[in-house]
C-alpha positions in Angstrom: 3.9 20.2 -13.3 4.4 18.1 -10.3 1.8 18.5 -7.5 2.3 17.3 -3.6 -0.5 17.0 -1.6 -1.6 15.5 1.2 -5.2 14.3 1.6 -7.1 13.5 5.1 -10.9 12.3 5.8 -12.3 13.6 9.1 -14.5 11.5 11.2 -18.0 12.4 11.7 -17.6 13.2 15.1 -15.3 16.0 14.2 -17.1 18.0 11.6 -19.2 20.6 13.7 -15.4 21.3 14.9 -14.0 21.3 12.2 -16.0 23.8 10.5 -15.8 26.1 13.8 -12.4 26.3 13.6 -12.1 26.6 9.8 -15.0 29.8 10.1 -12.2 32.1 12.1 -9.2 31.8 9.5 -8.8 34.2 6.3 -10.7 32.2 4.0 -11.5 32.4 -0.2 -14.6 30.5 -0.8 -15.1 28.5 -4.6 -18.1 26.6 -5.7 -16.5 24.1 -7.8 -18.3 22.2 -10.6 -16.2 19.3 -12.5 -17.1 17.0 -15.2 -14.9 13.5 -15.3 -14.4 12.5 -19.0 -12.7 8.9 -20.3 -13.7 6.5 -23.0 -16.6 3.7 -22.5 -14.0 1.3 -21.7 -12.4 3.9 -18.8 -8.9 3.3 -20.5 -7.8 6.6 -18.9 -8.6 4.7 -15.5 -6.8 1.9 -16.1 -3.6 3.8 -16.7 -4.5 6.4 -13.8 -5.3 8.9 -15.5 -7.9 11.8 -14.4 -9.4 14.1 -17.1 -12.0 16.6 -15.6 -13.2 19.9 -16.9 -14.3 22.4 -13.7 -15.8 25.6 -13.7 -14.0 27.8 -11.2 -14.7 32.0 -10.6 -16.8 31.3 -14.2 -13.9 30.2 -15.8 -13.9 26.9 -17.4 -10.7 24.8 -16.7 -8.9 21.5 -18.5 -7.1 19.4 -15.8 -5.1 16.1 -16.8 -3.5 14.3 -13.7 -1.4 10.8 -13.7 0.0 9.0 -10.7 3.6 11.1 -10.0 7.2 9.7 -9.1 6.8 9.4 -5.5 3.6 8.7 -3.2 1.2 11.8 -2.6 2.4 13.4 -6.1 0.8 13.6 -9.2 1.8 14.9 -12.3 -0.8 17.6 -13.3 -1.4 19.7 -16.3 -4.3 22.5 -16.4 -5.5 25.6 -18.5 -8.4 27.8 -19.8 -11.0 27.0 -21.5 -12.7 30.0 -21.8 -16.2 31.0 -20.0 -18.3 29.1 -22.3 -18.8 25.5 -21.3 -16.7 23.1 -23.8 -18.9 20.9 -25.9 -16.4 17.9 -25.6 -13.0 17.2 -23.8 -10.7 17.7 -26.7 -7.0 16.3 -26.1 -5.3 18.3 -29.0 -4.1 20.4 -26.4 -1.4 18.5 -25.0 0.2 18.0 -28.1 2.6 21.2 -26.6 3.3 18.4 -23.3 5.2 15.8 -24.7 5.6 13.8 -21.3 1.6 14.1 -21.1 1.1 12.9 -24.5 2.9 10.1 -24.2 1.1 9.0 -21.0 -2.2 9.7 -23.1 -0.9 7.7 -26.3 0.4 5.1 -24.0 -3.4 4.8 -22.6 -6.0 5.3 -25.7 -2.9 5.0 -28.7 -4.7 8.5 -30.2 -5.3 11.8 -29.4 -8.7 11.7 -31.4 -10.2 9.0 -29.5 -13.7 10.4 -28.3 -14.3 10.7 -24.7 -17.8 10.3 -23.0 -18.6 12.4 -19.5 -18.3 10.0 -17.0 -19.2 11.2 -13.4 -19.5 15.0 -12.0 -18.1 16.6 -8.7 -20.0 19.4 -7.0 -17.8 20.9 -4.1 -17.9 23.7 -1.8 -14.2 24.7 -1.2 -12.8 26.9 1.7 -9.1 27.5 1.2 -6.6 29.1 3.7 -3.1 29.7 2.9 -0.3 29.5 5.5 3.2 30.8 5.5 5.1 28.2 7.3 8.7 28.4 7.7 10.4 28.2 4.3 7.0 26.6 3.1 3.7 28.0 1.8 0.7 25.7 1.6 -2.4 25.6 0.9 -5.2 24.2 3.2 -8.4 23.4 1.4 -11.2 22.2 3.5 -13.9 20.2 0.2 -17.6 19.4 1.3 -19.9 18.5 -1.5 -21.0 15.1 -3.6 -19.8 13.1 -6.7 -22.7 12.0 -8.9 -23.3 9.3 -11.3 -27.1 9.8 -12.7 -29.3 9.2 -9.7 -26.4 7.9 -7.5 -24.2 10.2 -5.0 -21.2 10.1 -2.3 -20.7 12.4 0.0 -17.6 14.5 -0.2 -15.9 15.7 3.4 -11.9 16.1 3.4 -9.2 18.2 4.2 -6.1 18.7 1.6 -2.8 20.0 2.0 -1.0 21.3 -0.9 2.9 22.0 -1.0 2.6 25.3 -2.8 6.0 25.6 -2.1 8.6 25.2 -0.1 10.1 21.2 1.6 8.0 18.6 1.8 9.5 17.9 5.7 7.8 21.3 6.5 4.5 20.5 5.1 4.5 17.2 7.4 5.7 19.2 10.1 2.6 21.9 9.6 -0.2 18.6 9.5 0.4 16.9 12.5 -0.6 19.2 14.6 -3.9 18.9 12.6 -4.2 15.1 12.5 -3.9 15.2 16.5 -6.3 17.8 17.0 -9.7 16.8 14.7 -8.5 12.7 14.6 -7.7 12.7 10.7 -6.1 9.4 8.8 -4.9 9.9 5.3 -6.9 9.0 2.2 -4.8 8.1 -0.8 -7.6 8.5 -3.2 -8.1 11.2 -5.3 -12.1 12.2 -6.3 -11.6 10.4 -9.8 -11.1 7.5 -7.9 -14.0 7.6 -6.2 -16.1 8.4 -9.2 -15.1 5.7 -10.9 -16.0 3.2 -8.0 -19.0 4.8 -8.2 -20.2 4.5 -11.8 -18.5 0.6 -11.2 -21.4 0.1 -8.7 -18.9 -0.7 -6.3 -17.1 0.7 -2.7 -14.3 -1.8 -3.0 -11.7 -1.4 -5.1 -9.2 -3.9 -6.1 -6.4 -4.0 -3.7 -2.9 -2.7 -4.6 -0.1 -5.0 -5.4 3.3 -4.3 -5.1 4.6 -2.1 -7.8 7.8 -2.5 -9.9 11.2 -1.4 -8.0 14.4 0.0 -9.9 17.5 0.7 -8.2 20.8 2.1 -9.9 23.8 0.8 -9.5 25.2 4.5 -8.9 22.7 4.6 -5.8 24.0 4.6 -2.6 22.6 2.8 0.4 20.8 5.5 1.8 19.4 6.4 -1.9 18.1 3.0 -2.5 16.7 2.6 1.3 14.9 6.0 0.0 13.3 4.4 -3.2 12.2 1.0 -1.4 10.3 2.6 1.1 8.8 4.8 -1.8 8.1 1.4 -3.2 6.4 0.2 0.1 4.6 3.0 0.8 3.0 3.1 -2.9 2.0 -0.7 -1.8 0.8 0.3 1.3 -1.0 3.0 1.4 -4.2 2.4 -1.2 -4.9 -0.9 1.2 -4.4 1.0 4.7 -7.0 3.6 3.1 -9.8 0.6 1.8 -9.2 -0.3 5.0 -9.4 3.0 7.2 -12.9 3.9 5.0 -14.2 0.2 5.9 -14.1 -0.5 2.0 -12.4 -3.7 2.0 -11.9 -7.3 1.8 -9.5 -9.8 2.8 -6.9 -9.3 0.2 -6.7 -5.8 1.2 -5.6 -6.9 4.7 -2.9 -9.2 3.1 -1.4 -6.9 0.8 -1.0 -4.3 3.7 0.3 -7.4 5.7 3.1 -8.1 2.4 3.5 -4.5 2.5 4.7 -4.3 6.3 6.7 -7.5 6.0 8.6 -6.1 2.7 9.0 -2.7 4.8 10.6 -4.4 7.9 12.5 -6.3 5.6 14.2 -3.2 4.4 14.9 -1.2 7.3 16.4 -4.3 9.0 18.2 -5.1 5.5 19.6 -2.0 5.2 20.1 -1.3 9.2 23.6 0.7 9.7 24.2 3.5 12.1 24.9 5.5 9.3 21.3 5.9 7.9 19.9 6.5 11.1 16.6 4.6 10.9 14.7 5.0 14.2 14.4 1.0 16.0 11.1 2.7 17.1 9.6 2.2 13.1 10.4 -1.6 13.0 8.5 -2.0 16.9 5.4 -0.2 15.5 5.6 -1.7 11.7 5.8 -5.2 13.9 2.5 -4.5 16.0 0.6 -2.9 13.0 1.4 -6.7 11.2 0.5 -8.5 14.6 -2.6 -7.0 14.4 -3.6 -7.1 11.0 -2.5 -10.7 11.3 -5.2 -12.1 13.8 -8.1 -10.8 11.2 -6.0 -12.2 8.1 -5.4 -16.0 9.8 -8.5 -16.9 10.0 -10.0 -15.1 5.9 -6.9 -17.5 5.1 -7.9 -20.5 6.5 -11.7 -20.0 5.6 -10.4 -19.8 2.2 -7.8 -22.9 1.9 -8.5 -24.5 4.8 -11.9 -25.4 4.8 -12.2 -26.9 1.5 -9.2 -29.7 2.1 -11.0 -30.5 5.7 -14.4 -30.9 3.2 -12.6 -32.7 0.6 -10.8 -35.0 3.9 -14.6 -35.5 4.7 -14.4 -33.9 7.7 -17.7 -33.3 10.2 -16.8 -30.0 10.9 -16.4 -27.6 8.2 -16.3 -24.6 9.8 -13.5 -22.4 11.7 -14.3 -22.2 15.7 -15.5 -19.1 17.0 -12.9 -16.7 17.6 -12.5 -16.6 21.1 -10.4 -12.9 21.6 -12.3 -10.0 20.6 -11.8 -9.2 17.0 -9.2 -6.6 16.3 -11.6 -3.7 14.1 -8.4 -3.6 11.4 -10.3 -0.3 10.1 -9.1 1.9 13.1 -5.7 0.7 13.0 -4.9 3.1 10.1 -6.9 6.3 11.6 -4.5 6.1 14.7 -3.1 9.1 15.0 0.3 7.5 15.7 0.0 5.7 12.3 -0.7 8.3 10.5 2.6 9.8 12.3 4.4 7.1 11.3 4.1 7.0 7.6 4.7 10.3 7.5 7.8 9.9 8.8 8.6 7.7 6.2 7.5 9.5 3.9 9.6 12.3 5.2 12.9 10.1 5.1 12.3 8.6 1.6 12.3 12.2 0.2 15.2 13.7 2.5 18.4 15.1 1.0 20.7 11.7 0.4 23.2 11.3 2.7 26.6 10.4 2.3 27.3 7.1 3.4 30.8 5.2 3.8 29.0 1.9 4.1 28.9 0.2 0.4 26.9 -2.5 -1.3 29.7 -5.4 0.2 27.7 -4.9 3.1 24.4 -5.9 1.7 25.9 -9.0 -0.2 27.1 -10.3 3.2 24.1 -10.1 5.2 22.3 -12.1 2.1 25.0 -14.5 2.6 24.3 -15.2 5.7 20.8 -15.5 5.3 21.4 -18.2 2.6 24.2 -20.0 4.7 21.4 -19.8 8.1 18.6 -21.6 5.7 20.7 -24.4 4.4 21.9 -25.2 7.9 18.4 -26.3 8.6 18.4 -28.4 5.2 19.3 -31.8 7.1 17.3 -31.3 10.7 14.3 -29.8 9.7 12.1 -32.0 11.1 14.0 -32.1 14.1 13.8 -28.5 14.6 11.2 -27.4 17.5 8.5 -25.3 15.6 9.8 -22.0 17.1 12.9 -23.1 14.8 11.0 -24.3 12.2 9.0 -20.6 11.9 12.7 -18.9 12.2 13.7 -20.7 9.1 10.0 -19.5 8.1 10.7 -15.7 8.4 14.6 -16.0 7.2 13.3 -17.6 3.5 10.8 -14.3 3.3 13.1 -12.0 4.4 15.8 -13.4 1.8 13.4 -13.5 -0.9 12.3 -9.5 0.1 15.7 -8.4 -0.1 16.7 -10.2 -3.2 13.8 -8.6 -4.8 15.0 -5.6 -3.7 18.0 -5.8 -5.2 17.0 -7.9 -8.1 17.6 -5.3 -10.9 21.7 -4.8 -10.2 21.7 -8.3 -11.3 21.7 -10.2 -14.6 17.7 -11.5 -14.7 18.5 -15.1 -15.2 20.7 -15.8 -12.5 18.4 -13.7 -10.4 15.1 -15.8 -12.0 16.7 -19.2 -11.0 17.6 -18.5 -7.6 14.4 -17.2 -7.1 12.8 -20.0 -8.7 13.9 -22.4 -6.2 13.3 -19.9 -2.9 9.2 -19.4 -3.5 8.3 -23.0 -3.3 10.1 -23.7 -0.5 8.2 -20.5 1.1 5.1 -21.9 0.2 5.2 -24.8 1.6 6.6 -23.1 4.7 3.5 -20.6 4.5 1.3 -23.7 3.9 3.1 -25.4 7.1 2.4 -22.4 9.4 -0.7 -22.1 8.5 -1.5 -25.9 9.6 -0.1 -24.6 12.9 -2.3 -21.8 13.2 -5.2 -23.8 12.7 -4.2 -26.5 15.4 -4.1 -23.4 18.0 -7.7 -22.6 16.9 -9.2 -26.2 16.8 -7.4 -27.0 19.9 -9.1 -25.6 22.6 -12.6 -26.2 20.6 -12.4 -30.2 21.2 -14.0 -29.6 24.5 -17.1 -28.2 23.2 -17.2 -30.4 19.9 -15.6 -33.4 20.3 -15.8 -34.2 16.5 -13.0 -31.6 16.5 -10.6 -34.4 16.9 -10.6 -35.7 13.0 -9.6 -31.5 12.2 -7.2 -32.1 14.7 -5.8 -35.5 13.6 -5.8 -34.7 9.9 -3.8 -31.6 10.9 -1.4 -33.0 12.5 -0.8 -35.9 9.6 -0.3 -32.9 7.2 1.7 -31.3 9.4 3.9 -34.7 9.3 3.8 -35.1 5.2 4.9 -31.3 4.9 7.4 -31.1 7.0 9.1 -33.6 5.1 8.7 -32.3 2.1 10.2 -29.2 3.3 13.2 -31.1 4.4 13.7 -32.2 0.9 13.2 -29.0 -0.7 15.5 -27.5 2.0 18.1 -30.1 0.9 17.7 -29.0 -3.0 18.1 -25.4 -2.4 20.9 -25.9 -0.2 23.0 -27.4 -3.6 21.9 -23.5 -5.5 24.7 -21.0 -5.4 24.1 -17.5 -4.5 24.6 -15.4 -7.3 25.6 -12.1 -5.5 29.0 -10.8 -4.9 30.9 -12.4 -2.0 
């Protein structure tokens, strides 16, 4: 029921290509018509859930598919209809599925609930099947349109199916592929594209991180494995709004939290026993740097410039960015990115190692982080800024690994602590941000001297803050940890 596929849009500039190549291999050739169903308030959508009907070789099919256990699966469930085209998408038929029927009573709370036709895919679908190794997959090359009434998109992707066989092998047999015609993976599926498209809108919402359970009968390497699941899940739907130029500025913050939380991990969890590759954290690190440059200043437009108006400030406007903007949207088609979360993906779903290394060893290294934080509790303001930022990135990388971890713990203990780290890493946020602005204003007081008042009220702020980050240093310094010693 599971299916494991990995999907890839091609650049225009690869197509005639692309279809060259694709003309010389053993190929069957389907003209697929599909009919999207849901209710009229697209509950199915909002628990990512894709009902189609599709007439294949003049057979009409039933598919259901929900989001799966790890990235790039889904859970699908499919049979015949019969050659007659169905009047109605009727959902008795999963009564015989009970994980299914769950998902579906969990969604729309019946099984009789009428469902409306929602959006239709026309595709023209080349498929070529490889032998590769131990693995057999399935190559299917999709060109065609999904319609909602008068309005279109165009369909032009390449999918590789796991038919069967290990997922390393199936990452093995694209890369190849992704270096030769420029591809970057697309974690949408055609439903959600429809349904951007009947919403009259190319963005959707970015994806937030998503709830992470570890067992306490995990071992390190098992519950490095499900974080970077976890990661990846967070990452990937932002790195593809912002690979198809679909995107806004939380986008490029939640693949910025995704990175951090990522980093945070394999540095958490860094033993010589799990092999992780130093190379991931250097690349991880650049990918945040330069997603970074194009998220400071959307988050100074946005919190910025409204104190500097409410300060009643001349200039209520960032200065002109004076490096040339980083084009975020070809930082996930690199071929070397793609590569890279791949790999990932590839360790996540690996055969567990066996580990001597225990938890102990995770406890200590959040001890230390605590103990490094409340050393800067009584000299914060003393502290150069490189210092200051230190004690920045030590609070975020404590709170990323508590979370982590948070579910081997009692909640309420867990709660508290955490209730006094996130203000003090807002106000440390909220303090680097006041920084980053006086390195953009800085240089501009040449050209407008009215920058001075942005500079001067900056740098009062910057004063009152700090202070008040000493004090809430000093408070969280008095909270015991709650781990294991």
């Amino acid at each position: 029921m599971a299916e494991i596929e990995l999907k890839f849009q091609v650049p225009s500039h690869m197509h005639a290509q692309l279809q060259q190549d694709f003309v010389s291999l053993m190929l069957v050739r389907n003209h697929l018509w599909a009919r999207y169903f849901d209710t009229t308030e697209l509950q199915l959508r909002e628990h990512g859930i894709a009902l189609r009907q599709r007439l294949e070789n003049e057979i009409w099919l039933q598919t259901i598919k929900a989001p799966g256990k790890q990235p790039f699966e889904r859970l699908e469930v499919e049979f015949e209809l019969g050659k007659e085209q169905p009047e109605q998408c009727d959902l008795k038929h999963y009564k015989n599925y009970p994980e299914v029927s769950e998902l579906l009573k969990e969604a729309l709370g019946s099984l009789k609930i009428p469902l409306n036709l929602q959006f239709e895919t026309e595709v023209q679908r080349s498929i070529h099947v490889e032998n590769y190794k131990n693995s057999v997959i399935e190559i299917a090359f999709d060109q065609g349109e999904i319609r909602h009434g008068s309005e279109f998109i165009a369909i032009y992707e390449l999918e590789f199916e796991l038919k069967q066989g290990q997922l390393s092998e199936l990452i093995e047999f694209v890369q190849p592929w992704i270096q030769r015609y420029d591809l970057w993976l697309d974690s949408r599926s055609k439903s959600d594209r429809g349904y951007a498209l009947i919403e009259g809108s190319s963005i959707t919402p970015a994806q937030h991180q998503l709830p992470l359970v570890l067992s306490k009968d995990d071992n390190l390497h098992g519950m490095l494995q499900k974080i970077i699941r976890n990661t990846l899940q967070h990452l990937l739907p932002n790195a593809t709004a912002l690979s198809t130029e679909h995107y806004d500025s939380e986008h490029i913050h939640q693949a910025r939290v995704a990175i951090r939380r990522l980093r945070s991990a394999l540095r958490f969890f860094n033993v010589d026993e799990l092999e992780i590759p130093p190379i991931w954290v250097e690349q991880l690190t650049e990918l945040f740097q330069q997603l970074g440059a194009a998220r400071d200043r959307d988050a100074l437009a946005e919190s910025l410039l409204p104190q500097l108006e409410a300060a009643g400030s001349p200039i209520l406007s960032l200065p002109p960015a004076t490096e040339e903007n980083v084009h975020v949207e070809q930082l996930f088609r690199e071929p070397e990115t793609n590569y890279l979360i791949l790999d990932l993906l590839r360790y996540s779903e690996a055969e567990p190692k066996q580990v001597a290394t225990d938890i102990r060893m995770l406890y200590k290294r959040l001890g230390k982080l605590h103990q490094q934080i409340c050393a800067d509790a009584e000299q914060f303001c003393e502290l150069a800024i490189e210092d200051q930022h230190r004690t920045r990135k030590r609070v975020k990388r404590l709170r990323y690994n508590i979370e982590f971890l948070q579910n081997l713990f009692p909640a309420k203990q867990v709660k508290n602590y955490l209730k006094a780290l996130k203000p003090l890493q807002e106000s440390l946020g909220q303090y680097n941000d006041l920084h980053v602005a006086e390195s953009l204003y800085q240089p501009y007081v040449k050209r407008k001297p009215k920058a001075w008042f942005v500079l001067g009220w900056l740098h009062a702020e910057q004063q009152r803050l700090q202070k008040e980050i000493q004090a809430e240093l000093q408070q969280f310094a008095q909270v015991q940890p709650f781990w294991k010693k």
